[in-house]
C-alpha positions as CSV (number, residue, x, y, z in Angstrom):
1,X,-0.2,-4.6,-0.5
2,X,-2.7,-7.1,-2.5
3,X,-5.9,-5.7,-1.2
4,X,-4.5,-1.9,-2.9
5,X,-2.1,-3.4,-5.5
6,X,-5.5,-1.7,-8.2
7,X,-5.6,1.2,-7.0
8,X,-1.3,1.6,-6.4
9,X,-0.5,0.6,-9.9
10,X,-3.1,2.9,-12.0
11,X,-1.2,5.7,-9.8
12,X,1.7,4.4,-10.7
13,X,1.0,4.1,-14.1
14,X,0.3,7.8,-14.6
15,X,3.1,8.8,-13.1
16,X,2.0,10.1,-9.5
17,X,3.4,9.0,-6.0
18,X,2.1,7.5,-2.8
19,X,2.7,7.1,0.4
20,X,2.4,3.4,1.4
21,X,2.0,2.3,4.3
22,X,2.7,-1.3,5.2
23,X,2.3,-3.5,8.4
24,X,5.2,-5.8,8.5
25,X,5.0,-7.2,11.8
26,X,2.3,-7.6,14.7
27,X,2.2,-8.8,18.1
28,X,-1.0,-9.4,20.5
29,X,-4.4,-8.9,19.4
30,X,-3.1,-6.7,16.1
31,X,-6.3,-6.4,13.8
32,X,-4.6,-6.5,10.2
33,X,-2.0,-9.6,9.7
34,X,1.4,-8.6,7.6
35,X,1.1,-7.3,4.8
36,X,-2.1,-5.1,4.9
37,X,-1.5,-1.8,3.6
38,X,-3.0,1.8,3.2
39,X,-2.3,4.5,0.6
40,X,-1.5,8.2,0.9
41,X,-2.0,9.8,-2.8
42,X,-1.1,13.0,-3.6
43,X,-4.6,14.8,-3.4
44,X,-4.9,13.7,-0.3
45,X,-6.6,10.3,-0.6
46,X,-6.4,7.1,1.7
47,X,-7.0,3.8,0.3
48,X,-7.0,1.0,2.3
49,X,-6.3,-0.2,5.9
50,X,-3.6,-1.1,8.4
51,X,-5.2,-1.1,11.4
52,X,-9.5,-1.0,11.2
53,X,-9.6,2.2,12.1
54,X,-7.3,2.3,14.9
55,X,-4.1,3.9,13.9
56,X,-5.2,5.4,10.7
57,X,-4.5,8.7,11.4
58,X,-1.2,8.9,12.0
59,X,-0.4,6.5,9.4
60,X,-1.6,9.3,7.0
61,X,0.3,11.8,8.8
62,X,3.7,9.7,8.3
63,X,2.5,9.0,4.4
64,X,2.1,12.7,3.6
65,X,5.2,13.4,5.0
66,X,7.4,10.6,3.5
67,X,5.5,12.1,0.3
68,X,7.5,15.2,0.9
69,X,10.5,14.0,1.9
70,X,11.0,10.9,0.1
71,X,12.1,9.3,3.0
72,X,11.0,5.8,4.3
73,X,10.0,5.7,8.0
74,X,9.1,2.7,10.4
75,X,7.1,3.2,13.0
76,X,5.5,1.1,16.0
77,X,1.9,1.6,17.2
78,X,0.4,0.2,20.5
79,X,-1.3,1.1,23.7
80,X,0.4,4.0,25.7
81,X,1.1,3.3,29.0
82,X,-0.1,6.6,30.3
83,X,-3.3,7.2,28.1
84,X,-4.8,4.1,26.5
85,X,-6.8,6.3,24.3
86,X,-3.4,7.6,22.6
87,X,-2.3,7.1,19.1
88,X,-2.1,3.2,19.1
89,X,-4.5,0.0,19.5
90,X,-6.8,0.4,22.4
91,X,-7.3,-3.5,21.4
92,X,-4.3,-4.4,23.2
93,X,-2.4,-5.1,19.8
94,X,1.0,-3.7,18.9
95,X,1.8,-3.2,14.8
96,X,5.2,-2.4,13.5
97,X,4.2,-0.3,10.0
98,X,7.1,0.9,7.5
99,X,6.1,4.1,5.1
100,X,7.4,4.9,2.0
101,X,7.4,6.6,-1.3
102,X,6.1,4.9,-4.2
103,X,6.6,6.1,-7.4
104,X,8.3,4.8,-11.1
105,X,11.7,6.2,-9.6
106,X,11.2,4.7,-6.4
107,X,9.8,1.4,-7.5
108,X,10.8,0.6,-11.1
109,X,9.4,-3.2,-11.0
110,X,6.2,-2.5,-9.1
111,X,5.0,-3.2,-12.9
112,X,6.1,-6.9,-13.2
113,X,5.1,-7.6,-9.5
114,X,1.3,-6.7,-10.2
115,X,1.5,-9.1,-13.7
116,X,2.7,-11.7,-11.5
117,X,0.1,-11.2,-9.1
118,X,-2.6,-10.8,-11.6
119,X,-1.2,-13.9,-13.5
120,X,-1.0,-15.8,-10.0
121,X,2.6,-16.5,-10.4
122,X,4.1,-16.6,-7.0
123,X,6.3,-13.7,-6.3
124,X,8.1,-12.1,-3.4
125,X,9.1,-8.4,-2.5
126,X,11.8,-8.7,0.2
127,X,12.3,-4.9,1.9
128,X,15.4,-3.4,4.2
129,X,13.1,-1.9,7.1
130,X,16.3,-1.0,9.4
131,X,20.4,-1.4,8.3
132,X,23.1,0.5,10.3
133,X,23.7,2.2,6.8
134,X,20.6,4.4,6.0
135,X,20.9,4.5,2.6
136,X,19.9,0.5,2.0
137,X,16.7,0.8,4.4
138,X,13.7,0.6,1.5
139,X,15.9,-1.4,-1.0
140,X,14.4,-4.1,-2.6
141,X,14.9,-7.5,-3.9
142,X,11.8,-9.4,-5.9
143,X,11.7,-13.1,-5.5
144,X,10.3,-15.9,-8.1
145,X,10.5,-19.7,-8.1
146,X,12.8,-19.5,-10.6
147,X,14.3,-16.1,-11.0
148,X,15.2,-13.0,-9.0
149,X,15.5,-8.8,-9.8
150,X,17.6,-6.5,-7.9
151,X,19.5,-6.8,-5.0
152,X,20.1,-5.8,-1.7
153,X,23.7,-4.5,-1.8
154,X,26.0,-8.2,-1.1
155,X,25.7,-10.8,-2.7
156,X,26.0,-13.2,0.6
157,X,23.1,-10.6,1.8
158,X,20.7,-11.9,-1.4
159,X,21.2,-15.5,-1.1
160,X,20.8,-15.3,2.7
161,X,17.6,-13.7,1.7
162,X,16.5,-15.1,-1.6
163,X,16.6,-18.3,0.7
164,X,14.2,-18.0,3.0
165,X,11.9,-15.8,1.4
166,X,11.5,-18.9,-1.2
167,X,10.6,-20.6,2.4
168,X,8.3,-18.6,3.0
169,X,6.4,-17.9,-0.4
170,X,5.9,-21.7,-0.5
171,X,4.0,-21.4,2.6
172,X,2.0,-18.3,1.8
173,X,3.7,-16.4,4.6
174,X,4.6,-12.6,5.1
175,X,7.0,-11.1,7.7
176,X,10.4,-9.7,9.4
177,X,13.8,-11.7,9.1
178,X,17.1,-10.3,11.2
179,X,20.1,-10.9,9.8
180,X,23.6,-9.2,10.5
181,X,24.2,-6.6,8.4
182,X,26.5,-8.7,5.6
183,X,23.8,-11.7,5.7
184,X,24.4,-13.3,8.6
185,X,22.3,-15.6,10.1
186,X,21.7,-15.1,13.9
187,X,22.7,-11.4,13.4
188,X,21.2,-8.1,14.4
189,X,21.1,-5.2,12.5
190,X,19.7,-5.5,9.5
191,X,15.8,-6.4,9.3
192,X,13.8,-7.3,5.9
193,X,10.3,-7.7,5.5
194,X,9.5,-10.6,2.5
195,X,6.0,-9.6,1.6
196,X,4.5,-12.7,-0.1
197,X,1.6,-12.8,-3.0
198,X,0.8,-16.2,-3.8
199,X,-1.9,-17.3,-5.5
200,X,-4.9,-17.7,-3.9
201,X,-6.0,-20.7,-1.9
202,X,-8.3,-23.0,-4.1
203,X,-11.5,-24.3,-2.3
204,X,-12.9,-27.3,-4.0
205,X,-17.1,-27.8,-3.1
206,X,-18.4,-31.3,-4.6
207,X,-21.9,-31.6,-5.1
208,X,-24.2,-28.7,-6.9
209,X,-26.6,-28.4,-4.0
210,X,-27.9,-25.2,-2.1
211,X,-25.6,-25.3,0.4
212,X,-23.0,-25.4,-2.1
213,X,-24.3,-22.4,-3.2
214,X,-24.0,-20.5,-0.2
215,X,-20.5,-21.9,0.6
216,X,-19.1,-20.9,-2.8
217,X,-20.3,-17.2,-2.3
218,X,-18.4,-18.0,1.6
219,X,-15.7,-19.1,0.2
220,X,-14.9,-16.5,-2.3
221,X,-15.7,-13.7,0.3
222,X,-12.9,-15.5,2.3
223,X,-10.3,-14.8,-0.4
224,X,-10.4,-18.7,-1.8
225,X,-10.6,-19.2,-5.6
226,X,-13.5,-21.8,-5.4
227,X,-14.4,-24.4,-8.2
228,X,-18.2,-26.3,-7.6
229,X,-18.0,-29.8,-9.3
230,X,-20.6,-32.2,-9.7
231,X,-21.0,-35.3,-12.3
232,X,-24.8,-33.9,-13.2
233,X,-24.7,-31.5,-15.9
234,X,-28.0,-30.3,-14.9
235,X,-27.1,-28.8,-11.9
236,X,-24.0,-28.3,-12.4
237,X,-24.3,-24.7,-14.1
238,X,-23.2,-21.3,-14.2
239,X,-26.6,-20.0,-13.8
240,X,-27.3,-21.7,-10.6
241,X,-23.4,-20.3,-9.7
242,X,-23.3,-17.1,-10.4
243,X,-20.0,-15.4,-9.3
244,X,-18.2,-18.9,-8.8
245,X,-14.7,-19.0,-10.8
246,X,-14.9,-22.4,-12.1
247,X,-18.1,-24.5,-12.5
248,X,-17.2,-28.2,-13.6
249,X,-19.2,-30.9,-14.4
250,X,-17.1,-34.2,-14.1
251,X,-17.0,-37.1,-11.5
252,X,-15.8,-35.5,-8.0
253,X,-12.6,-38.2,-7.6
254,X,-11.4,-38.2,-11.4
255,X,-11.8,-34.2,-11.4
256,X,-9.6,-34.4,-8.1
257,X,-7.3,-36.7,-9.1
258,X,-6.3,-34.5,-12.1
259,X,-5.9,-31.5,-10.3
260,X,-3.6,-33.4,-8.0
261,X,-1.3,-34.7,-10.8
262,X,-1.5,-31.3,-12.5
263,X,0.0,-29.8,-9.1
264,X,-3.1,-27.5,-8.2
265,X,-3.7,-28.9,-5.2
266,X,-1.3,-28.2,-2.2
267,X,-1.3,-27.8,1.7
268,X,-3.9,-24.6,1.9
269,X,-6.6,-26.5,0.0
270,X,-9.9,-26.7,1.4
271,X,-12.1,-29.7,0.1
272,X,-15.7,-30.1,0.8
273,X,-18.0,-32.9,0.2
274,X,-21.6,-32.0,0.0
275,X,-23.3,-34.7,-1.8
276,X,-24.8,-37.3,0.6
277,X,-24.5,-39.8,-1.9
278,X,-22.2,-43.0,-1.2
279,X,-21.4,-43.5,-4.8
280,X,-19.9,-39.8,-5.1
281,X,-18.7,-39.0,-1.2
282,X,-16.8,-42.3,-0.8
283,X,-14.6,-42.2,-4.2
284,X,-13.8,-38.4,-3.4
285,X,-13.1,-38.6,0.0
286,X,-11.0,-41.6,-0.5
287,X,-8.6,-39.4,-2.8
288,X,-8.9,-36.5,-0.3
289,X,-7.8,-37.9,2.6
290,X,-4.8,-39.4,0.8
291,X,-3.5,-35.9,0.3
292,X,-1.5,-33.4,2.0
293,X,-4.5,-30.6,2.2
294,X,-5.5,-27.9,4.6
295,X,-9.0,-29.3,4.8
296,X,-11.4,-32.0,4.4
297,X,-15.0,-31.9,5.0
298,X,-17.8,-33.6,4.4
299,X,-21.8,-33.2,5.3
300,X,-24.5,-35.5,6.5
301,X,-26.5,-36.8,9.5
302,X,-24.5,-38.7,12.2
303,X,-26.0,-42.0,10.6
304,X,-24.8,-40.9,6.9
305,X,-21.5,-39.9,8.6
306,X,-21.6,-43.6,10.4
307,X,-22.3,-45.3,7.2
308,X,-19.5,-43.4,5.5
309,X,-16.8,-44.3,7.6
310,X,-17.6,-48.3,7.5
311,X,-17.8,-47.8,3.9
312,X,-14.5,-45.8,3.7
313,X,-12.5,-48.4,6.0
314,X,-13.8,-50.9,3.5
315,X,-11.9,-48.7,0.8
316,X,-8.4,-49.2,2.8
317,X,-8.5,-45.6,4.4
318,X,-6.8,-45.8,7.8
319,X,-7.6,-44.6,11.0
320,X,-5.3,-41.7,10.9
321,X,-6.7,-40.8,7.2
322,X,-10.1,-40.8,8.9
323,X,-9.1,-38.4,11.9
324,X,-8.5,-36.2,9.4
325,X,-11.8,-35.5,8.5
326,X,-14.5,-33.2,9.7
327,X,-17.5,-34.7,9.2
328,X,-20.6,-33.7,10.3
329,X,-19.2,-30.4,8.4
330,X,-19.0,-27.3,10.6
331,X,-19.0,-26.2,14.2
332,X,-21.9,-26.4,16.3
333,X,-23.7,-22.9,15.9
334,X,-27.2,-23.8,15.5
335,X,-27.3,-23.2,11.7
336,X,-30.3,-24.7,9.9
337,X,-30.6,-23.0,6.5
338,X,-27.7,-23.1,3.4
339,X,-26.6,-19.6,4.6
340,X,-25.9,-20.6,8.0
341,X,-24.6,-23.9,7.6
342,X,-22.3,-21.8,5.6
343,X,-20.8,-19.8,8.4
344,X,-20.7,-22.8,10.7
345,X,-18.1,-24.8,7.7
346,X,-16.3,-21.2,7.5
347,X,-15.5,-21.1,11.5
348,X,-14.0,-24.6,11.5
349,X,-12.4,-24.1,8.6
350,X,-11.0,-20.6,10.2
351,X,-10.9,-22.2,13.8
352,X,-8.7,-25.4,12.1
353,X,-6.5,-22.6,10.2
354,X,-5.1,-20.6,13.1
355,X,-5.8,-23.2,16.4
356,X,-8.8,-21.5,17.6
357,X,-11.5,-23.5,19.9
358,X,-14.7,-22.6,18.6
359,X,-16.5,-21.4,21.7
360,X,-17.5,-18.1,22.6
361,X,-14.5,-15.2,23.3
362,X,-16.8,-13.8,26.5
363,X,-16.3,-17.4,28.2
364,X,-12.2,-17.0,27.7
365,X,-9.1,-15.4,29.4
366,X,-6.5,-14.6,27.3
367,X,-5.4,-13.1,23.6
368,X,-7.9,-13.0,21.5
369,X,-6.1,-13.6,18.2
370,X,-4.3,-17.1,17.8
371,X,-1.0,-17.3,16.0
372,X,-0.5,-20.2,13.5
C-alpha cells in the first residue's frame, strides 16, 4: 500500500471511496512481493500495480464491484491449466490478492497510519482475509512499538496477533499468518495479512567521489534513504548531491559510530566505503564490520583490497569480520564508468539480499525469483 498510500489518502481525505486491491501472498515467480497494491477510484481510475501488467484487469473488475457492494473479496491468480493465456501469470507465478472498500467509514485510522508512515514511525495494519464468521473478514487491527488501535474481535485473537506482527515489523516483513479462529496457534480458519511499513532502509556511501554520486542516485531509486559522508567539506556538498537526503561532512568512523549509539543503524543497513584512502577506509570499516548490518562494501584494486585487509588484521578485525566484507565492491559485469559500477554494487547488494548467484538466468534451471 506504500507505493499508493498519496494518492489513497487525498481520496480519502475528500471523502470518496476506492477499491484496493492488495497482494498478500505469492508463490513461484510472482512479480510484485506482498504488499503491492492498486487502486480502483470512483471515476474509474487505476493507480498502481499488483501484478506488472499481468492480472490487472481483473483486479479492476473485482475493485469496481467491491465499490458497489462494499464487500471485501480474496481472490487467487495463476496460470490455468487449460489456457495459459487465461486471466493469471503466464510467468508461472501464483498471487493471492484481497479487495476492498476504502473509505472514512470503512477505514477510520487510515489517517494516523499515513502520519506514521510519513513520520517513519514503524506501524503495522494486521487484516482478517478469511474467518468462518464473514462479518470479521476486512477487520483491522493497527500495530505500533508501543501502542495498538482496534481489534479483531477476542482479546486472545489480538495478542496472538499483536505478537507476531511486532515480529515481523522489526524485520521489515509483510504477509499471511493462520491461526484458529479464537487465536490459536497451529489453527486453521482464520487467516490475517500484517502489512508492514517501516521506515526505509538507510544506505550509508563514504567518500564524495563520482561513483558515490552515481550510487546515491542507485541507491535512492532502490527505495534506501541514503546519506553521502566525507571528512572534506569541499566535496562533501549538496551541489555536487543533488537529490541525496542527507549530505554530511564529518570523519566516516565517528559519523558511524554515532549513528550506531543513536540506534539508526540496524540489520537492513547497507554501508559502502568508496574512498581508497587507508586513513578513512580502515577506521570505518573497522566499526562496520563490528556491526550487525545487511551490507558492507568497500572499493579498490585487488592490491588496495590486499593492503586493506593486512592493515585491518592489524586493527584486531577477525577473520570472520573480514568474510563479511565484499571488497572489490560489486559483481563482475564489466562496468567501467561511475554509472555502471553502480549497477554492479546494486546486483550484489540485491543478489546478497534474497540468495541469488549472480550469473545469467538463460544459463539456469529453475524459479526465477529467490525467496529470503
Amino acid at each position: 500500500m506504500r507505493d499508493v498510500l498519496d494518492e489513497l489518502t487525498k481520496r480519502w481525505e475528500a471523502g470518496e471511496s476506492v477499491g484496493l486491491g492488495t497482494v498478500v501472498a505469492t508463490f513461484r515467480s510472482a512479480p510484485r512481493q506482498p504488499g503491492a497494491a492498486m487502486l480502483v477510484t470512483q471515476d474509474g481510475e487505476a493507480v498502481g500495480s499488483v501484478s506488472g501488467g499481468c492480472v490487472e484487469g481483473a483486479v479492476y473488475e473485482e475493485g469496481t464491484g467491491v465499490l458497489d457492494s462494499g464487500e471485501p473479496v480474496l481472490r487467487r491468480y495463476g496460470v490455468s491449466d487449460d489456457d495459459a493465456f487465461a486471466v493469471g501469470l503466464t510467468c508461472g507465478g501464483i498471487l493471492d490478492i484481497f479487495v476492498e472498500k476504502v473509505d472514512r467509514e470503512t477505514f477510520p485510522e487510515l489517517d494516523e497510519v499515513a502520519a506514521s508512515v510519513r513520520a517513519e514511525e514503524p506501524v503495522a495494519v494486521a487484516t482478517v482475509l478469511e474467518h468462518p464468521e464473514e462479518s470479521k473478514i476486512g477487520t483491522r487491527l493497527l500495530i505500533w512499538r508501543e501502542r495498538v488501535r482496534g481489534s479483531l474481535g477476542a482479546e486472545r485473537v489480538d495478542d496472538a496477533v499483536v505478537d507476531d506482527a511486532r515480529g515481523m515489523l522489526a524485520s521489515g516483513r509483510s504477509g499471511v499468518i493462520e491461526y484458529g479462529p479464537e487465536g490459536q496457534r497451529r489453527g486453521e480458519g482464520m487467516r490475517v495479512f500484517v502489512n508492514s511499513f517501516e521506515p526505509p532502509p538507510r544506505m550509508l556511501v563514504f567518500g564524495a567521489i563520482d561513483f558515490a554520486a552515481a550510487m546515491a542516485r542507485m541507491g535512492g531509486f532502490l527505495g534506501y534513504r541514503v546519506t553521502v559522508c566525507d571528512a572534506r567539506p569541499v566535496f562533501a556538498t549538496t551541489s555536487r548531491f543533488p537529490g541525496v537526503d542527507e549530505v554530511v561532512v564529518d570523519w566516516p568512523h565517528r559519523y558511524l559510530a554515532n549513528e550506531s549509539e543513536a540506534g539508526r543503524i540496524d540489520e537492513r543497513t547497507a554501508i559502502m566505503v568508496l574512498t581508497h584512502d587507508p586513513k578513512f577506509d580502515v577506521p570505518v570499516l573497522k566499526q562496520a564490520l563490528a556491526l550487525d548490518v545487511g551490507y558492507v562494501g568497500a572499493m579498490g584494486s585487488r592490491r588496495t583490497h590486499e593492503d586493506r585487509l593486512q592493515r585491518l588484521r592489524e586493527e584486531g578485525v577477525t577473520e570472520e569480520q573480514l568474510a563479511e566484507l565484499c571488497s572489490p565492491i560489486g559483481l563482475d559485469l564489466g562496468a567501467r564508468t561511475p554509472e555502471e559500477t553502480a549497477v554492479s554494487i546494486a546486483a550484489e547488494l540485491t543478489a546478497l539480499r534474497w540468495g541469488g548467484r549472480g550469473v545469467r538466468l538463460a544459463e539456469l534451471d529453475g524459479p526465477i525469483h529467490h525467496h529470503s
